[in-house]
C-alpha positions as CSV (number, residue, x, y, z in Angstrom):
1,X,7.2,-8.3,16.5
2,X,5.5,-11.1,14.9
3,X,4.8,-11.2,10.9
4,X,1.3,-10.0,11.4
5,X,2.2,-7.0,13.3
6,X,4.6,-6.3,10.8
7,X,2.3,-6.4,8.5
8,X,-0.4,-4.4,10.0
9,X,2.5,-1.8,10.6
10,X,3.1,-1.4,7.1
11,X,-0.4,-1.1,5.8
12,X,-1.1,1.2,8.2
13,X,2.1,3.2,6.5
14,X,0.7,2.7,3.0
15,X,-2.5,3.7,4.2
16,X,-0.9,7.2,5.5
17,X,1.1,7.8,2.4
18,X,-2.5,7.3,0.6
19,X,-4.2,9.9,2.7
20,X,-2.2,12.6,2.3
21,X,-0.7,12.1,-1.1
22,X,-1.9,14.8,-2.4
23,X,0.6,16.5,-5.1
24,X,2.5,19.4,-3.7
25,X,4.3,22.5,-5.7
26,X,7.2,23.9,-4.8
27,X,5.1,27.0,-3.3
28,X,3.1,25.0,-1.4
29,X,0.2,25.1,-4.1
30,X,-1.6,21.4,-4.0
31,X,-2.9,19.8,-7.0
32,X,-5.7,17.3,-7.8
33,X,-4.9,13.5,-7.9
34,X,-6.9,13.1,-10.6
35,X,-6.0,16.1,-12.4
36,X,-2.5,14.8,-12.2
37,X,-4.1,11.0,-13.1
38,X,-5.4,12.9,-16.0
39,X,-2.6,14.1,-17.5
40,X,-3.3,17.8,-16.9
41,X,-2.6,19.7,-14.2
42,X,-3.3,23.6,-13.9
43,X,-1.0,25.4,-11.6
44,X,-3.3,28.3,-11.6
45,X,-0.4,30.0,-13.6
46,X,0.4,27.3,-15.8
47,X,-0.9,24.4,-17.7
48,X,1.2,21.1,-17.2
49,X,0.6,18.1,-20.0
50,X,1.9,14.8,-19.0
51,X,0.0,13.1,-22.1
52,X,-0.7,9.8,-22.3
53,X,2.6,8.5,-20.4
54,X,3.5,5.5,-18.3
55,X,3.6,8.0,-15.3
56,X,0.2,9.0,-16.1
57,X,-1.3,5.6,-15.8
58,X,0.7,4.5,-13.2
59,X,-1.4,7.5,-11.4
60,X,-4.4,6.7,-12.8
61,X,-4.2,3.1,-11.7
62,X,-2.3,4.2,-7.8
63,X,-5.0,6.6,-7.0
64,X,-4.9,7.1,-3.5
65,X,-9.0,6.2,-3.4
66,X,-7.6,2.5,-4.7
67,X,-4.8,2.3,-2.3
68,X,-6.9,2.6,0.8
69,X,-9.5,-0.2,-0.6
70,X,-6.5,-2.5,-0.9
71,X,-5.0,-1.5,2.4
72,X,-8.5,-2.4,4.1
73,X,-8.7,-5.8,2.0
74,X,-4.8,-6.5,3.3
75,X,-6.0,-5.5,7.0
76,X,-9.0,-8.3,6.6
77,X,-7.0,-10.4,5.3
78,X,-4.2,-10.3,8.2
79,X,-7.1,-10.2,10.4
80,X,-9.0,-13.4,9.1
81,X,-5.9,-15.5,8.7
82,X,-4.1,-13.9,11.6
83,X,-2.9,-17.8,13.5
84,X,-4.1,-18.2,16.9
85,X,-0.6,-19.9,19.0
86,X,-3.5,-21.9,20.7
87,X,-4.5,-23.7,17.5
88,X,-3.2,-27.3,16.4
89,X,-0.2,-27.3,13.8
90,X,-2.8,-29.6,11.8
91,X,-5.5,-27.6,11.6
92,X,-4.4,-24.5,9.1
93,X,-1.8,-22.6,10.7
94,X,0.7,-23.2,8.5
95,X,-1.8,-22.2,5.5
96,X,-2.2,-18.8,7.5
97,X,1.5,-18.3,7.9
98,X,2.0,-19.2,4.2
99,X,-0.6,-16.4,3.5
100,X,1.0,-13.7,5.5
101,X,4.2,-14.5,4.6
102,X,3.1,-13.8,1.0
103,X,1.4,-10.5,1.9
104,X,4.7,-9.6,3.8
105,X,7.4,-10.4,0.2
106,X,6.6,-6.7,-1.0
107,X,8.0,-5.4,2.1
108,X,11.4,-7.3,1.8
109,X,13.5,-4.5,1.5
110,X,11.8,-3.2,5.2
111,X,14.5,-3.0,7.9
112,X,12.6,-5.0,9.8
113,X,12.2,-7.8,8.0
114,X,13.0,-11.2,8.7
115,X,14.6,-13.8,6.6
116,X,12.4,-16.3,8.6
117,X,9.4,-14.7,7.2
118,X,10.5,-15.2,2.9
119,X,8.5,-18.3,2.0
């Protein structure tokens, strides 16, 4: 697996979290995102306040809506700086590695990551 399949693997797995992130009740009831980014979420048989809490902006800020628009952006990104094997060492490749490798260092803790990869 080279570093930009990894990396394509695991956008495509943020990406899938994202879509179907939707918040689920113990009954199978869903809620809203953004009633949950809100603060407030009605159960239908209860009212939930979260207030203004660290969770709730960390919500607000994670919707899923924002998640895919940075998992595209990383999937250009990977796409646009992707190195071609064919191209001169002199002529940017090791910028593009340097890039991936940097897109890759929040994936770290992924089993299959490799050391070779940390910049």
């Amino acid at each position: 697996m080279t570093l930009a399949e990894f990396l394509l693997a695991r956008i495509a797995e943020d990406e899938s979290v994202a879509r179907n992130s939707a918040l689920h009740f113990d009954d199978g009831r869903r809620a809203n995102w953004l009633e949950a980014a809100s603060g407030v979420l009605d159960t239908g048989d209860e009212l939930w306040t979260l207030g203004d809490s660290a969770i709730s902006r960390h919500a607000e800020r994670f919707d899923p809506a924002r998640v895919l628009a940075e998992c595209e952006a990383k999937r250009r990104i990977v796409e646009l700086v992707r190195p071609d094997p064919s191209m001169p060492v002199d002529s940017g490749r090791f910028v593009s590695a340097g890039v991936l490798m940097l897109l890759a260092l929040p994936y770290a803790d992924h089993p299959d990551y490799r050391d070779e990869w940390r910049p």
